[in-house]
C-alpha positions in Angstrom: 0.0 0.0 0.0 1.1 3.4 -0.4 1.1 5.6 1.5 -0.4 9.3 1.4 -0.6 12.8 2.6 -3.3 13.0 5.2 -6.4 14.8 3.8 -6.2 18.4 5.5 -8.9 19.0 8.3 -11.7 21.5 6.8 -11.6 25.0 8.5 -14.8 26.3 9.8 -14.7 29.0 6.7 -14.2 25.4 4.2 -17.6 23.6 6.0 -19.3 26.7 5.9 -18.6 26.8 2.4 -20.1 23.0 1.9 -23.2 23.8 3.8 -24.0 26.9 1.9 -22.8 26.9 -1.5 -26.2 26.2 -3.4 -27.7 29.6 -0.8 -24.7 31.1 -2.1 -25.2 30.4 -6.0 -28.7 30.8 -6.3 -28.4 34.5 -4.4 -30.1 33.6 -1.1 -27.6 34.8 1.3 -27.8 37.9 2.9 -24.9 40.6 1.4 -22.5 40.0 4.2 -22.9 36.5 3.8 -22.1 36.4 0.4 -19.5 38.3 0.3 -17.8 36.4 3.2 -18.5 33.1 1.3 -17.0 35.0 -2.3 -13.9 36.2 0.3 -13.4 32.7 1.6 -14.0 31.5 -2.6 -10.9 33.8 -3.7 -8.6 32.5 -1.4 -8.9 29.0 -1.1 -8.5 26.7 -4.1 -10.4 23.6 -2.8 -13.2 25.1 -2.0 -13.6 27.3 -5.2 -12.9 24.0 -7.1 -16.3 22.6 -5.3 -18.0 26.0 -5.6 -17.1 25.7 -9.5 -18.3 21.9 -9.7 -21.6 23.1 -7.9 -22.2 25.6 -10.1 -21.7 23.6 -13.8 -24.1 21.4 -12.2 -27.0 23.3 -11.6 -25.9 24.9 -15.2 -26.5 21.2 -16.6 -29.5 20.6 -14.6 -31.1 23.7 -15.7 -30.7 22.6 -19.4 -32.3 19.3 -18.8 -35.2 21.1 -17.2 -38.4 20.4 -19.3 -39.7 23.5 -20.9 -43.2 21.8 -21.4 -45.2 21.1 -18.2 -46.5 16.8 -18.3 -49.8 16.4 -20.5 -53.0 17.2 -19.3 -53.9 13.9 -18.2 -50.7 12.7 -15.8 -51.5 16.7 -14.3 -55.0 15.3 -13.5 -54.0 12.0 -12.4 -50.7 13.5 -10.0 -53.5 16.2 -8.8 -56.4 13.9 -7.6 -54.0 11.7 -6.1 -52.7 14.5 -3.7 -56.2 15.4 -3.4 -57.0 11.8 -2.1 -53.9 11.9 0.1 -55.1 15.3 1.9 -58.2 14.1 2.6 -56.6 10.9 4.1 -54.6 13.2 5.7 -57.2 15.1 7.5 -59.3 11.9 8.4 -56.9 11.3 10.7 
């Protein structure tokens, strides 16, 4: 086996980073916020590399997104079946 460089420990600016990144990219933060999170982006390599990633993926899933809503009749089938589920709901 060979052996490796330990993986460095994440700083709290790194996890906060991770756990607000999509916030972050879709504009949700508050100003501060973001522009700590952009300070944090400019500095550290790793974590603008997973920022990046992030961000070509909700680019890709955005141009998967259908631009036609499902046919009239899986609408109507999806919509009475919530309806029957609420009123199971508050039977109980």
């Amino acid at each position: 086996m060979i052996d490796q460089p330990p993986e460095p420990a994440l700083t709290p600016a790194c996890m906060q980073v991770l756990l607000r990144v999509w916030d972050y990219l879709d504009g949700r933060l508050a100003p501060e916020e973001m522009q700590s999170l952009r300070t944090h982006l400019d500095e550290c390599a790793p974590c603008l590399r997973y920022e990046l990633f992030q961000a070509s993926y909700m680019k890709a899933m955005a141009s998967r997104r259908a631009t036609r809503g499902a046919p009239w009749h899986i609408r109507a089938k999806v919509t009475d079946m919530l309806d029957s589920a609420m009123a199971e709901a508050a039977e109980l």
